[in-house]
N, C-alpha and C positions, 0 to 999 in steps of 0.2 A: 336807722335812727331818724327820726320824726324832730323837727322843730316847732315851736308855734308862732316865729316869726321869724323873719327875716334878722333879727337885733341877735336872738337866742340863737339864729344860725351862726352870723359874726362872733359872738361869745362863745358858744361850743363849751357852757356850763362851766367856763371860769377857765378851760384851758386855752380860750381863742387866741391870746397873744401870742404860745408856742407852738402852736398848729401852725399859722400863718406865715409865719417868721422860718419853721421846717420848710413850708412851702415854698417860702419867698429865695431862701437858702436852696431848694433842688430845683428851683427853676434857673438859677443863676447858673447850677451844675452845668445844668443841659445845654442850657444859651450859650455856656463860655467851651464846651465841648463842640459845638456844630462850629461855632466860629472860629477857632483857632487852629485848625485844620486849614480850613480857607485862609483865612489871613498868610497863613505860611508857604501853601501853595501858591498866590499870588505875589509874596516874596521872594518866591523861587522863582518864577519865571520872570521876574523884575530882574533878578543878576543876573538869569542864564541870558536872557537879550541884551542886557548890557556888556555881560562876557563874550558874546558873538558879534556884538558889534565894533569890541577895541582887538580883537582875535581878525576880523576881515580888515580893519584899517593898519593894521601888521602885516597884512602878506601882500 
């Protein structure tokens, strides 16, 4: 599909606002899927270090 401007690209012939919005919606998918993996890993090894440091000040 061919546009004749950049404007007619943005509109996408009157359906631009839910094109965009799909888009803006699967990028958040992806964003919040890579991150919270990490974030939860880094959680994790936040308690395991603080679990092994009140486990050494115990023995």
């Amino acid at each position: 599909m061919y546009f004749d401007s950049f404007a007619s690209f943005i509109e996408m012939g009157g359906h631009g606002p839910y094109v965009w919005v799909c888009y803006a919606i699967g990028a958040l998918v992806v964003v919040y899927n890579v991150w919270s993996p990490m974030r939860i890993r880094k959680n994790f090894i936040v308690d395991l270090k603080r679990r092994l440091r009140r486990e050494a000040k115990q023995s």
